[in-house]
N, C-alpha and C positions, 0 to 999 in steps of 0.2 A: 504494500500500500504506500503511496506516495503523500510525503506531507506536503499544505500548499502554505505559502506563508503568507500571514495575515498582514492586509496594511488596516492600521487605525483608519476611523475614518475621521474623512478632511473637510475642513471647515474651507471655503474657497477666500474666506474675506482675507487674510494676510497677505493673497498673491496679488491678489485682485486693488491691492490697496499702494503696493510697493509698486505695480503696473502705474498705476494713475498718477502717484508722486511722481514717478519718472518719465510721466508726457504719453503714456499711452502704449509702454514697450518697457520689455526688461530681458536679462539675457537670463536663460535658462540656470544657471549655476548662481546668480543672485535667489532665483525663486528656491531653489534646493536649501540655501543657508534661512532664508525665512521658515521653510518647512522646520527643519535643523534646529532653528531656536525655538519654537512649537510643541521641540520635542521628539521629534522624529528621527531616526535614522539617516543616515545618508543617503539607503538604499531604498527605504522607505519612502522616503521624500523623494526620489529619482521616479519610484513607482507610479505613485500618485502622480506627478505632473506628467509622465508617459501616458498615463489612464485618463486624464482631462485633456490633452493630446488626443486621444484614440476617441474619447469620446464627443469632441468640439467644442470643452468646454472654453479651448485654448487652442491657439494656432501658430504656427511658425511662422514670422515674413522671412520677405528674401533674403535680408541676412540674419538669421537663425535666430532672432528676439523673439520673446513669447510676448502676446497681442490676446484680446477678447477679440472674438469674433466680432 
């Protein structure tokens, strides 16, 4: 049997909040240290914004900053 590992779950306002101070963009590895002082993991915190990635809660521009749709 395989274990699946848990990610806590995620409040969106810290990312969502460090977006907006910063014009409307932030780069991926600033979002992970917000996750990170939250409380989370590194790998944790990588998960979760991969999973609002995957799910649209968040987008990439062209140059790889994370954006609200």
């Amino acid at each position: 049997m395989s274990a699946l590992r848990a990610v806590p779950l995620l409040d969106p306002q810290p990312i969502l909040e460090l977006i907006q101070q910063k014009g409307g963009t932030c780069s991926f590895d600033e979002a992970v240290q917000v996750l990170v002082r939250a409380r989370f993991s590194e790998s944790a915190a990588r998960d979760a914004l991969w999973q609002f990635l995957s799910d649209g809660r968040l987008e990439f521009t062209a140059d790889r900053q994370l954006k609200v749709p």
